[in-house]
Steps between C-alpha positions, in 0.01 A plus 500: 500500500267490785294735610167603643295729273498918574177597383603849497805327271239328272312823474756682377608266259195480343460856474868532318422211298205625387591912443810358296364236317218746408728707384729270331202322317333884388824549351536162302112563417564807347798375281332155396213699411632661247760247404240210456195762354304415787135572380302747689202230512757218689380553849784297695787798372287767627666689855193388668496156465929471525434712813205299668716140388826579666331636831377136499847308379640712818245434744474160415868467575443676829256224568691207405805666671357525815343112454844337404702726764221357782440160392896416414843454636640660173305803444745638207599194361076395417446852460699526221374123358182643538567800314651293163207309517216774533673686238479237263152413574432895463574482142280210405208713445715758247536100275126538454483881359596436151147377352290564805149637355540729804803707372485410106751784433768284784842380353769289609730812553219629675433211707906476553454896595270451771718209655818746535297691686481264749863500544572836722267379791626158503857633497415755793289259729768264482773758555292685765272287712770260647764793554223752683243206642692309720685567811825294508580300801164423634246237451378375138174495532433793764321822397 
């Protein structure tokens, strides 16, 4: 599907990927908290910190939407390679929390916690950014 990007498209979607996914993830944070006895001391589960990493996940995907929709001739197609990929990579750094001398009290079902979290924006910036961020019919590549 070619298309040249709509900022006003890729502003949008970010904003709806990030207000749901926010949302989304406070709910799941809430439950797992309680389901997994999340202690108060285990930074990462805190609203703050879920908060502050999903604005990134969704503004990096903003970023590497607008890169892969300029720089290729199959914006949704890499996009969504792209996206399988990051969100893979994303939970390498929840492998290392069990036995990290910075979070002593972190588990594996914490650690697996934390990585379902990053679900929700993945989901919406692949759902949203190639449905709102392109124009159809015009030149890949083209703001």
């Amino acid at each position: 599907m070619a298309g040249s990007l709509s900022a006003g498209g890729v502003v949008r979607a970010w904003a709806g990927a990030l207000l749901v996914s926010a949302g989304v993830n406070e709910l799941l944070r809430s439950a797992l908290w309680g389901l997994l006895a999340v202690p108060e001391t285990f930074l990462p589960f805190t609203r703050p910190a879920v908060l502050l990493w999903t604005t990134v996940g969704v503004t990096g995907a903003a970023v590497a939407f607008v890169l892969v929709a300029r720089w290729t001739r199959e914006p949704v197609r890499a996009y969504r390679r792209l996206a399988v990929v990051a969100l893979l990579v994303s939970w390498v750094p929840n492998a290392f929390l069990p036995g990290s001398p910075r979070f002593p009290e972190a588990t594996w079902q914490l650690a697996m916690g934390l990585a379902l979290l990053h679900v929700p924006p993945a989901l919406l910036s692949v759902l949203l950014f190639p449905k709102w961020g392109l124009r159809t019919g015009a030149t890949p590549g083209a703001w």
